[in-house]
Each structure stands twice: as structure tokens, then as C-alpha cells.
VOPA-104018 format. One record per residue: residue in three letters; x, y negated, z of N, C-alpha, C in turn. Coordinates in Angstrom, 2 decimals. Layout:
<r=ALA; n.X=X; n.Y=Y; n.Z=Z; ca.X=X; ca.Y=Y; ca.Z=Z; c.X=X; c.Y=Y; c.Z=Z>
...
# end
This chain:
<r=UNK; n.X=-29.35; n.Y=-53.48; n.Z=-114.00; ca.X=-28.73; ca.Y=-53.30; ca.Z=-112.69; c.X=-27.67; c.Y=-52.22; c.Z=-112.78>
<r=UNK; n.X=-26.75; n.Y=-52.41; n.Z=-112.23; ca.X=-25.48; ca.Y=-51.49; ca.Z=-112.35; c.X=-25.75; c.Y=-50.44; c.Z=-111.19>
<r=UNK; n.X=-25.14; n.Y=-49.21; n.Z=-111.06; ca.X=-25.14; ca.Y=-48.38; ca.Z=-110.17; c.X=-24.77; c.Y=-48.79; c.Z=-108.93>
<r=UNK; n.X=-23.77; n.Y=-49.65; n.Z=-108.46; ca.X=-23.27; ca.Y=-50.03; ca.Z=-107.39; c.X=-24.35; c.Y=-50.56; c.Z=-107.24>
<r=UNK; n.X=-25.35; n.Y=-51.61; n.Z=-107.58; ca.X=-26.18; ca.Y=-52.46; ca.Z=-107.01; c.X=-26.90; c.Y=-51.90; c.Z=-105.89>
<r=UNK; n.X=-27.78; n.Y=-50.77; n.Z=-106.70; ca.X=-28.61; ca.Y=-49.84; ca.Z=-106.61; c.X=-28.43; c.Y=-49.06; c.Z=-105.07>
<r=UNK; n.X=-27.27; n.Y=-48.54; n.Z=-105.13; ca.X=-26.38; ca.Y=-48.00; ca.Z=-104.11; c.X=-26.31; c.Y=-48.75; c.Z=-102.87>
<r=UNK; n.X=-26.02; n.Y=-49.98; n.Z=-103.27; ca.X=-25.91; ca.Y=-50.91; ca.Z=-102.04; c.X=-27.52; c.Y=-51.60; c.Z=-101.77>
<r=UNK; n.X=-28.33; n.Y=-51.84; n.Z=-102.89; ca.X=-29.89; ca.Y=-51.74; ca.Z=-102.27; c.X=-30.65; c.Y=-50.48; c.Z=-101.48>
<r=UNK; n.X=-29.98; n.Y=-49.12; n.Z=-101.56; ca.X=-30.70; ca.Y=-48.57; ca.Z=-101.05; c.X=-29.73; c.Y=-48.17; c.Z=-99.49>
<r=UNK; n.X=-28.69; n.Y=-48.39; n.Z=-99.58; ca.X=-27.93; ca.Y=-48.20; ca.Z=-98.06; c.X=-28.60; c.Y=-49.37; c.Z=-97.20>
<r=UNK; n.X=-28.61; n.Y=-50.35; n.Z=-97.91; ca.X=-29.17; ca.Y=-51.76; ca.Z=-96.85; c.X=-30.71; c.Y=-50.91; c.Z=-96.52>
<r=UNK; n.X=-31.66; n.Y=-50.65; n.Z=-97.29; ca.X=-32.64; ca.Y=-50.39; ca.Z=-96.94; c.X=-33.12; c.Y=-48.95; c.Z=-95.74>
<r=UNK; n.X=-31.85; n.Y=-48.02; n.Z=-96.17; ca.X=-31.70; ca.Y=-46.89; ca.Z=-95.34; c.X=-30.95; c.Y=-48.01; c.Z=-93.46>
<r=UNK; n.X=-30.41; n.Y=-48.85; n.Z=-93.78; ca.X=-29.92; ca.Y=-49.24; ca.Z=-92.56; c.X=-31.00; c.Y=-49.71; c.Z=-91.86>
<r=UNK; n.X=-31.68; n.Y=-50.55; n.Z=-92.32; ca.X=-33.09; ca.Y=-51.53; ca.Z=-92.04; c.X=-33.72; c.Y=-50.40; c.Z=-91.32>
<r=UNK; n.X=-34.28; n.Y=-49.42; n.Z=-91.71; ca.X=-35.24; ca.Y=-48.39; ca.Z=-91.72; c.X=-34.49; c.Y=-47.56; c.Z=-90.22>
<r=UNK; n.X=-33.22; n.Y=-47.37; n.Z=-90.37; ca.X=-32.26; ca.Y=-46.91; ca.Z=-88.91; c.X=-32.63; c.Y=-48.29; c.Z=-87.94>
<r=UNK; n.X=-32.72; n.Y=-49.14; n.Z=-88.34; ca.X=-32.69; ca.Y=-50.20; ca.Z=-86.80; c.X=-34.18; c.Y=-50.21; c.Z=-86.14>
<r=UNK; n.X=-35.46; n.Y=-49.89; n.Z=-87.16; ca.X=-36.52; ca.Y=-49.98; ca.Z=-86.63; c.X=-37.24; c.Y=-48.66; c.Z=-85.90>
<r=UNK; n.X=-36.24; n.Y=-47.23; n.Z=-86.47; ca.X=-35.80; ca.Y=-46.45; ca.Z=-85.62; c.X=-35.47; c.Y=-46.55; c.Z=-84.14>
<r=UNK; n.X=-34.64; n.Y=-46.95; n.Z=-83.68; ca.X=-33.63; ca.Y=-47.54; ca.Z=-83.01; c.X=-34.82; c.Y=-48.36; c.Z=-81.95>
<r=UNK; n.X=-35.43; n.Y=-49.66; n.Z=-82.82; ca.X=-36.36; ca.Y=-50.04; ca.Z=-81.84; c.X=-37.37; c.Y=-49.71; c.Z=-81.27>
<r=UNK; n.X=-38.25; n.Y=-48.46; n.Z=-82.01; ca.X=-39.12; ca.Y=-47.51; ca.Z=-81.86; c.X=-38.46; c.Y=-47.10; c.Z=-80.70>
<r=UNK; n.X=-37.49; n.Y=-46.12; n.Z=-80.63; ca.X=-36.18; ca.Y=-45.40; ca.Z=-79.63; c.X=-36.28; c.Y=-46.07; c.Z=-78.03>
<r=UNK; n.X=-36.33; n.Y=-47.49; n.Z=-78.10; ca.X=-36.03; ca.Y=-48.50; ca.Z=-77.48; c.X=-37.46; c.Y=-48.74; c.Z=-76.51>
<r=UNK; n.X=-38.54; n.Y=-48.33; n.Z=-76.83; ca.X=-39.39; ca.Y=-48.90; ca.Z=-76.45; c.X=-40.12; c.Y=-47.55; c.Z=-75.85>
<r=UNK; n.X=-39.43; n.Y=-46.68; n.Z=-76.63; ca.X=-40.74; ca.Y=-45.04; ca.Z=-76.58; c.X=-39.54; c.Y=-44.53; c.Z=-75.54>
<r=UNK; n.X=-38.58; n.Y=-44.58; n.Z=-74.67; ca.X=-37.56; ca.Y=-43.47; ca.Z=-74.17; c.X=-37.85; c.Y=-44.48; c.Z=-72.81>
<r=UNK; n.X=-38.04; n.Y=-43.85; n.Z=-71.81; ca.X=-38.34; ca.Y=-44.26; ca.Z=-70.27; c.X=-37.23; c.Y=-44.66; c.Z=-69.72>
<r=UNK; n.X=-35.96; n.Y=-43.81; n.Z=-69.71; ca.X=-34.74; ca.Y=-43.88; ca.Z=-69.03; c.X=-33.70; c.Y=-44.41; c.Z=-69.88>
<r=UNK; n.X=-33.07; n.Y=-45.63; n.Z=-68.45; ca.X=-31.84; ca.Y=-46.39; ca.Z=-69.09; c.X=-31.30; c.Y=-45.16; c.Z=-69.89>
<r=UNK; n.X=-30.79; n.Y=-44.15; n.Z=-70.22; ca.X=-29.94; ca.Y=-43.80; ca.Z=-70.44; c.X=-30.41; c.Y=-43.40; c.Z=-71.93>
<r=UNK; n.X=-31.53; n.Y=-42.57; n.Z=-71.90; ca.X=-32.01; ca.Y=-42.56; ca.Z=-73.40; c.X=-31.92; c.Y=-43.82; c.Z=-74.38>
<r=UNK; n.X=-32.24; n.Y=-44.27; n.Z=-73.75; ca.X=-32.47; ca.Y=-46.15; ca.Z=-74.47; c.X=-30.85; c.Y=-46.22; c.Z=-74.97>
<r=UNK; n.X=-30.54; n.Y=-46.30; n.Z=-74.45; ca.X=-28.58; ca.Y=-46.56; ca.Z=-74.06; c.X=-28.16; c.Y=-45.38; c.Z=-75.67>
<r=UNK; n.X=-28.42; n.Y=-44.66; n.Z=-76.02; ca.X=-28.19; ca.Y=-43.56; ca.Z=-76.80; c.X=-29.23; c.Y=-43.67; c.Z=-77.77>
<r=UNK; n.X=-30.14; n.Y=-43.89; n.Z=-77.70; ca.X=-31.01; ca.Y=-44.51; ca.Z=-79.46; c.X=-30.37; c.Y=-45.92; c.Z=-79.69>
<r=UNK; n.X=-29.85; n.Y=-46.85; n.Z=-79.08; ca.X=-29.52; ca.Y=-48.01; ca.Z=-79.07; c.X=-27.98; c.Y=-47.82; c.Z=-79.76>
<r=UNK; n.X=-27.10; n.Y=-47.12; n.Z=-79.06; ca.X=-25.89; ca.Y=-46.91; ca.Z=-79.54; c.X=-25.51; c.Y=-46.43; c.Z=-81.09>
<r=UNK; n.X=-26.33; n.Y=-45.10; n.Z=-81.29; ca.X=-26.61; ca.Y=-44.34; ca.Z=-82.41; c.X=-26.70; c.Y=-45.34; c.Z=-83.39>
<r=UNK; n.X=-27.68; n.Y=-45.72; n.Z=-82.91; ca.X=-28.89; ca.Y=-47.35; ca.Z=-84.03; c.X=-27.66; c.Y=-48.01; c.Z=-84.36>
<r=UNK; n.X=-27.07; n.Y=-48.86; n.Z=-83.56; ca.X=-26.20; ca.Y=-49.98; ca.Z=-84.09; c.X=-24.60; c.Y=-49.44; c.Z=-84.93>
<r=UNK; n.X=-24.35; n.Y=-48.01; n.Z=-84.44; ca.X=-22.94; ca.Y=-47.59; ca.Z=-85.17; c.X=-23.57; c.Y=-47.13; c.Z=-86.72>
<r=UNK; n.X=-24.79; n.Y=-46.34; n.Z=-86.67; ca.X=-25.25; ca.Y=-45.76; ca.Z=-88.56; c.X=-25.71; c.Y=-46.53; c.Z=-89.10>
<r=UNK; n.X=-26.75; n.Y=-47.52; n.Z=-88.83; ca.X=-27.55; ca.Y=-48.72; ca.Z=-89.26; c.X=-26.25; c.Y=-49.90; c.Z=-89.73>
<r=UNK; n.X=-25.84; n.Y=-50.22; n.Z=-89.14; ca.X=-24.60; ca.Y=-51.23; ca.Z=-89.05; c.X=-23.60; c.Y=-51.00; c.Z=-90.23>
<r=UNK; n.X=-23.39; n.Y=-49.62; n.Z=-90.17; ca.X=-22.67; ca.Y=-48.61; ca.Z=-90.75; c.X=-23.39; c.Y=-49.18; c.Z=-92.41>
<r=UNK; n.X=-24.72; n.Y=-48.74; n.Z=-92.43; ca.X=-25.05; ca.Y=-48.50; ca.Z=-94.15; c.X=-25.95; c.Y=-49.95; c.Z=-94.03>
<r=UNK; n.X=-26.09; n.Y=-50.83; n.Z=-93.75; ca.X=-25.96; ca.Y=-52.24; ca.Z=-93.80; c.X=-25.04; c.Y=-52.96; c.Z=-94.52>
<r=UNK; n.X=-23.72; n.Y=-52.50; n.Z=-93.54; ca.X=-22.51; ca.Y=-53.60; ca.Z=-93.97; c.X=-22.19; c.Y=-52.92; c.Z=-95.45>
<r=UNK; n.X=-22.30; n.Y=-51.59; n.Z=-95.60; ca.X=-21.65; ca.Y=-51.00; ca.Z=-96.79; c.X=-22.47; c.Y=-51.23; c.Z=-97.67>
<r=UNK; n.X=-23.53; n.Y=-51.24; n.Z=-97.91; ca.X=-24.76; ca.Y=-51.42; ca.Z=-98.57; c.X=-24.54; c.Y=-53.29; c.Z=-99.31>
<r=UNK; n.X=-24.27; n.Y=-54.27; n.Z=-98.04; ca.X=-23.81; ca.Y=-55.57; ca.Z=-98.74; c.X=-22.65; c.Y=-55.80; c.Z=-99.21>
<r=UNK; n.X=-21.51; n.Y=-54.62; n.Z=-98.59; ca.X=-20.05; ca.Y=-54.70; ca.Z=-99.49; c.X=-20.07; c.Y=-54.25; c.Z=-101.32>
<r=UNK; n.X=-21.14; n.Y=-53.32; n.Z=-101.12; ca.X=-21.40; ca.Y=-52.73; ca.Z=-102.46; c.X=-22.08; c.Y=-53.47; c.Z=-103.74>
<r=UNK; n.X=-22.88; n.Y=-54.70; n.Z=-102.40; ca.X=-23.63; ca.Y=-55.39; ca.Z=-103.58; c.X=-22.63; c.Y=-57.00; c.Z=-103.63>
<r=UNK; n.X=-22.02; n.Y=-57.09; n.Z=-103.06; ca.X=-21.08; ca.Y=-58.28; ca.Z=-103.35; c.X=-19.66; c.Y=-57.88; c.Z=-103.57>
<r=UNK; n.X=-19.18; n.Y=-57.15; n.Z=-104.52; ca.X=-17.85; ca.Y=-56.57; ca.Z=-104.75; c.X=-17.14; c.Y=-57.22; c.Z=-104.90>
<r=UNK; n.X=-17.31; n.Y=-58.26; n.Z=-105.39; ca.X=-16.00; ca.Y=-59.37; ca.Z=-105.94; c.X=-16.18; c.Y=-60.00; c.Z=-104.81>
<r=UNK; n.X=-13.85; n.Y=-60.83; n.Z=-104.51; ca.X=-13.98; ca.Y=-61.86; ca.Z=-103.43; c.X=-13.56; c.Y=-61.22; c.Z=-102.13>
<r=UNK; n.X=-13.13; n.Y=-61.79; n.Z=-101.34; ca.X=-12.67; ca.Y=-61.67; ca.Z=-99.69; c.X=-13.90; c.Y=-61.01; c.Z=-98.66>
<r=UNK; n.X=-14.99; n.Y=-61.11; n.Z=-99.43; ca.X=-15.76; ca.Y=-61.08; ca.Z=-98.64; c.X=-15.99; c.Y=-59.42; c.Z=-97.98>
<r=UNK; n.X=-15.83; n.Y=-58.50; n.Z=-99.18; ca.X=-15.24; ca.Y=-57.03; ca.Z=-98.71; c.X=-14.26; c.Y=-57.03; c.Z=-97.47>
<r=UNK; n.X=-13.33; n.Y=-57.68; n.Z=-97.82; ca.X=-12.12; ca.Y=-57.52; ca.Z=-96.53; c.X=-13.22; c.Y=-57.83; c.Z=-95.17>
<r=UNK; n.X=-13.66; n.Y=-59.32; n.Z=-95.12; ca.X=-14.45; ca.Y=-59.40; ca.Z=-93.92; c.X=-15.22; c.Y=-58.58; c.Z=-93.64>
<r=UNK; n.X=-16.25; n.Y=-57.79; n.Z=-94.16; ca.X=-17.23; ca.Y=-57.12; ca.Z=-93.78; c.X=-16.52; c.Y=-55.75; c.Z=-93.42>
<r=UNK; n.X=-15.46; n.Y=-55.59; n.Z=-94.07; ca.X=-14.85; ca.Y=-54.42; ca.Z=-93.25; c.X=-14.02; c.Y=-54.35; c.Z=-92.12>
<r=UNK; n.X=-13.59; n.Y=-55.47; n.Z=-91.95; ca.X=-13.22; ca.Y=-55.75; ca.Z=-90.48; c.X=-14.45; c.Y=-55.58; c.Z=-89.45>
<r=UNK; n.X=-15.63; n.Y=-56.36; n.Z=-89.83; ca.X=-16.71; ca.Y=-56.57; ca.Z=-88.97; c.X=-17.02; c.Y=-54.98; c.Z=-88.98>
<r=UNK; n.X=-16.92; n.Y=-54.14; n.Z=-89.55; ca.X=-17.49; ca.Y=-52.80; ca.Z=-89.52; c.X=-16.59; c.Y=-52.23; c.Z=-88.45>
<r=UNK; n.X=-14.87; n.Y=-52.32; n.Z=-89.03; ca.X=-14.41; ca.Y=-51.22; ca.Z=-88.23; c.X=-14.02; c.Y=-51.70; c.Z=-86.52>
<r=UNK; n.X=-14.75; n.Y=-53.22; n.Z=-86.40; ca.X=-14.56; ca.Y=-53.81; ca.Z=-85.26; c.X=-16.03; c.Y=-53.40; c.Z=-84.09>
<r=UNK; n.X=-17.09; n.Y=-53.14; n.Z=-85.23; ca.X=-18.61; ca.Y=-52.38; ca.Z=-84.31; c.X=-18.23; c.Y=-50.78; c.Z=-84.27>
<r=UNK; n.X=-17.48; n.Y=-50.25; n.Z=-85.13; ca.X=-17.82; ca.Y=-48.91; ca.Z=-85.05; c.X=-16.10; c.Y=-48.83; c.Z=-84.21>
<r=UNK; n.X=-15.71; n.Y=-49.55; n.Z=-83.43; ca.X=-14.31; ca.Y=-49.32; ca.Z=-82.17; c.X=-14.90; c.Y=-49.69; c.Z=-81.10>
<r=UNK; n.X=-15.81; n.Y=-50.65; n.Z=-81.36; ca.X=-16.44; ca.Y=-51.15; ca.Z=-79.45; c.X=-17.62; c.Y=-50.98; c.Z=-79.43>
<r=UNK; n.X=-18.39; n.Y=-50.37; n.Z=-80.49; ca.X=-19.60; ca.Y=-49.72; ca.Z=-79.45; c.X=-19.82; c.Y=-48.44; c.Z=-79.11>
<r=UNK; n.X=-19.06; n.Y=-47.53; n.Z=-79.30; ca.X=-18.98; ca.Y=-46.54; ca.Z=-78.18; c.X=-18.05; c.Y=-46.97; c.Z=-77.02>
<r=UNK; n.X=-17.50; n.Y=-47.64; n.Z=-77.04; ca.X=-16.70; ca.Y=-47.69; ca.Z=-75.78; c.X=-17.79; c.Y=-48.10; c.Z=-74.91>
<r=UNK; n.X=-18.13; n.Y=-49.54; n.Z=-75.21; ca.X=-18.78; ca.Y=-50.47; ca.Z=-74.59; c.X=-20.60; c.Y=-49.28; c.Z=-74.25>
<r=UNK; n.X=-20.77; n.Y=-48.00; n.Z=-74.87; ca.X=-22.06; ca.Y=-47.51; ca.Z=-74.42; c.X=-21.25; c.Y=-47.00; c.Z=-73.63>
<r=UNK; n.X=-20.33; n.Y=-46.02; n.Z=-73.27; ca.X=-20.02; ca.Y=-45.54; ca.Z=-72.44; c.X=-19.45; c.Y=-46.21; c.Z=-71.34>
<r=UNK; n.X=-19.02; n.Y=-47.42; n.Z=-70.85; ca.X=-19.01; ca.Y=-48.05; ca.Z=-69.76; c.X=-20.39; c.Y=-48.47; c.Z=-69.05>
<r=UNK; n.X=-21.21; n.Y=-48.36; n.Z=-70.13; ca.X=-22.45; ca.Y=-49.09; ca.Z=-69.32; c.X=-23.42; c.Y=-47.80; c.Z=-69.04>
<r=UNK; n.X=-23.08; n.Y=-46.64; n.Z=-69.75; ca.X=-23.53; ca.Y=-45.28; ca.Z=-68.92; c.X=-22.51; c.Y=-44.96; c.Z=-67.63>
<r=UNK; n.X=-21.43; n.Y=-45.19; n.Z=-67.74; ca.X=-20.52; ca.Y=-44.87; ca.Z=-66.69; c.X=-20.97; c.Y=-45.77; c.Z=-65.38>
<r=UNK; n.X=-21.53; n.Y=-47.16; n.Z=-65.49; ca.X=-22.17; ca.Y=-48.02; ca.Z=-64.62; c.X=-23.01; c.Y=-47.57; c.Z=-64.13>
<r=UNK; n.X=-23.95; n.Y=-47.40; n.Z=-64.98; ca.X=-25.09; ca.Y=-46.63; ca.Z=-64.52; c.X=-25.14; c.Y=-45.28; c.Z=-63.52>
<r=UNK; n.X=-24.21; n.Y=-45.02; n.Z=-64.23; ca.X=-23.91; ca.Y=-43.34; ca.Z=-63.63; c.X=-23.23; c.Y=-44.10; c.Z=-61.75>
<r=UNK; n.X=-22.88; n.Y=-44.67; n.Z=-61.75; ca.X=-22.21; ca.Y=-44.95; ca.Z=-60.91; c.X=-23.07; c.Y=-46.07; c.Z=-59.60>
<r=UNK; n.X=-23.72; n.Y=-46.81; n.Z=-60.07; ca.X=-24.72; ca.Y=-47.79; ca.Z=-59.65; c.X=-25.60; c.Y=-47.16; c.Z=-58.91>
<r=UNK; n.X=-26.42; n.Y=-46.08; n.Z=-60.01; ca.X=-27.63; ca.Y=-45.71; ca.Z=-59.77; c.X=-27.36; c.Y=-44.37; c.Z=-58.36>
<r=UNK; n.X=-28.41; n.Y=-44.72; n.Z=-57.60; ca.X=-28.63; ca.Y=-43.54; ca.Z=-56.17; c.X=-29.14; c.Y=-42.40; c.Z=-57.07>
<r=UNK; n.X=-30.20; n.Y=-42.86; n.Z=-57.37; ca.X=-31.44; ca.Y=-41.84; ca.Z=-57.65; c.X=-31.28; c.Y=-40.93; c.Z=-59.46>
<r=UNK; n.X=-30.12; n.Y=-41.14; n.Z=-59.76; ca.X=-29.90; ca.Y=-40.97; ca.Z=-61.22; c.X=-29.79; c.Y=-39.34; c.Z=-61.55>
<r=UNK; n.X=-29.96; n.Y=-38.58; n.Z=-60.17; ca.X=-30.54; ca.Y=-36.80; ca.Z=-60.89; c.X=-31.92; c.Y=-36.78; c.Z=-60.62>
<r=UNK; n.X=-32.42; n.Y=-37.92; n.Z=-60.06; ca.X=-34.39; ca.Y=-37.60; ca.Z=-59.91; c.X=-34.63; c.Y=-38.40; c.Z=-61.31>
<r=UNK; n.X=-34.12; n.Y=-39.27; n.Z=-61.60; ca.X=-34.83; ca.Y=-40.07; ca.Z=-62.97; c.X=-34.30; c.Y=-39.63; c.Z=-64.09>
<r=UNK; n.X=-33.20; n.Y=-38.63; n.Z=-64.04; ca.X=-33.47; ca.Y=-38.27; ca.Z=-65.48; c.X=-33.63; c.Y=-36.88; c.Z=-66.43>
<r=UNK; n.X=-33.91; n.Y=-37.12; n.Z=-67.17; ca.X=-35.29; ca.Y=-36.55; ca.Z=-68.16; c.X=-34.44; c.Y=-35.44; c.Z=-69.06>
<r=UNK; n.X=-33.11; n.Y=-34.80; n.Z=-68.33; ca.X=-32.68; ca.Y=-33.56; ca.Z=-69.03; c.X=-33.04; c.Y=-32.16; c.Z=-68.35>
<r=UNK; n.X=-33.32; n.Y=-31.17; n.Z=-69.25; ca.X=-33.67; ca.Y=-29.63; ca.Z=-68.53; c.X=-32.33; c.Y=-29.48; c.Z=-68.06>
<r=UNK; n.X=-32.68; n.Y=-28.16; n.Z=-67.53; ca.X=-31.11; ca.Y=-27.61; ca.Z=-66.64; c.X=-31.29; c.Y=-26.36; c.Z=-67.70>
# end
């Protein structure tokens, strides 16, 4: 096995290990908004050493170009896209300084 392999077996596995994070995150945090922010985190680092992790292990071929498009196309719209749907929230919600779960 060559070093790159290796490299790209253990980023995929570090990504894997970030998404079940992420769903842990997802299930254990009460408020939209926490959720919204383990969820976001999850899909930009996970995504992140996923895609790089399979660019590393398939080097040869077009297929690099695609996966780096698909990367730098999740890591441009999902912060935007968390922060509109906190900005919704923020905006929607009445009760959104009784429900949430930061000290002063």
C-alpha cells in the first residue's frame, strides 16, 4: 500500500467517525439551534476529510476535478444555507430567549 492510500483510508475513516458525531449531536442537543450547529460543523469537516480521503485514494482520472468541485460547492453553501435557517428561526420563533440554552 502506498502512502497516499493509507492517508486517504484514514481521512475517510476520520470523516465517517465526524458524521456519527454529528448524529450523536443531532439527537443529544434539545434546541433547533444546537442541532443546526453540530449538523453544520458535521457536514463542512466530515465532508471535508471524506471527499479528500476518496480524492487521495483515486488519484488518477477526472474524477479529482469532480470531487473537488463537489467539495468546494458544500463547503460555499453550507454555511450560508445554516445561517439562513438560524436567521429563520431567529426570526419565526416568539419564544427564542426562553428556549435557548446559552448562559449570559
Amino acid at each position: 500500500m502506498m502512502v497516499l492510500d493509507v492517508l486517504g483510508i484514514i481521512l475517510v475513516v476520520i470523516g465517517t467517525l465526524l458524521y456519527v458525531v454529528q448524529i450523536v449531536g443531532l439527537f443529544r442537543f434539545k434546541y433547533v439551534m444546537n442541532k443546526m450547529h453540530a449538523a453544520a460543523v458535521g457536514d463542512t469537516l466530515a465532508a471535508f476529510c471524506c471527499i479528500a480521503g476518496v480524492m487521495l485514494l483515486f488519484w488518477e482520472g477526472m474524477a479529482n476535478a469532480k470531487l473537488a468541485l463537489i467539495l468546494i460547492f458544500i463547503w460555499l453553501t453550507s454555511p450560508v444555507c445554516s445561517h439562513l435557517l438560524a436567521r429563520a428561526e431567529l426570526v419565526t420563533n416568539d419564544r427564542f430567549t426562553e428556549e435557548m440554552e446559552c448562559d449570559d
